[in-house]
Steps between C-alpha positions, in 0.01 A plus 500: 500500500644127557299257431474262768267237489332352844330225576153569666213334674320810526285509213404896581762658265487224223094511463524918502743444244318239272162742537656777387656354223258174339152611643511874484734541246500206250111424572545189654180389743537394836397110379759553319825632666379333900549135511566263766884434394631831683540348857697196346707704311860664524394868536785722332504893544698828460484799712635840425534579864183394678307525179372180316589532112562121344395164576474146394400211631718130429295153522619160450333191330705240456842520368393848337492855667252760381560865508174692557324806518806716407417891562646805525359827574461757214770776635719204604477361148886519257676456801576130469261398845330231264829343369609437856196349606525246246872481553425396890254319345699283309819460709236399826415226274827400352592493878195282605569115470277326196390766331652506145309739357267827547168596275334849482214617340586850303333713410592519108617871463728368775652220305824681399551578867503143607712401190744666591502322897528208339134397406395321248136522368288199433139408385242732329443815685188500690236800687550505930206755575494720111896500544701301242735282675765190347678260707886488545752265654865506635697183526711525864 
């Protein structure tokens, strides 16, 4: 499987995808993962064929970009689908005029992942929903 990443305003695939994965899987509640951001957002997502498997979702405030609600499927998991989201991720915002810089909120088993895209954690970790989560930034 390639992974090509799309740009969506269907939010069908990426909300099956973010159930699965943060409310049914991680334990997430729905005041939790639903917010009012989603039809504001850049909607990322990768199919294998027709089939929904990885999303994200890209917002801007200011001069900095924020990656978001990076997922990927359990079987579709190894397979480098979450690198290139935050790879589209980043290069959609090195490409965007004023932005200098994109934030995400990891979750911290994930650190080492982002570290090695280029992230650099900041601050004291913190809890989103009874997940432990740190801050990290990339200078464009």
């Amino acid at each position: 499987m390639t992974p090509q990443v799309e740009i969506t305003k269907d939010l069908t695939g990426p909300h099956h995808i973010r159930r699965a994965v943060f409310i049914d899987e991680q334990g997430f509640t729905e005041a939790e993962e639903w917010d009012d951001l989603d039809h504001d957002a850049v909607q990322l997502l990768i199919r294998d064929g027709a089939t929904p498997v990885a999303s994200a979702r890209l917002l801007r405030d200011g001069n900095t970009g924020k990656i978001g609600r990076i997922c990927v499927l359990r079987p579709y998991r190894g397979r480098g689908l979450g690198a290139r989201l935050v790879t589209f991720g980043i290069d959609h915002f090195r490409a965007t005029p004023g932005v200098d810089s994109v934030y995400l909120s990891a979750q911290t088993h994930a650190l080492p992942f982002y570290e090695a895209l280029g992230f650099a954690p900041y601050g004291d970790s913190y809890l989103d929903g009874s997940v432990p989560h740190r801050d990290m930034s990339l200078t464009l």
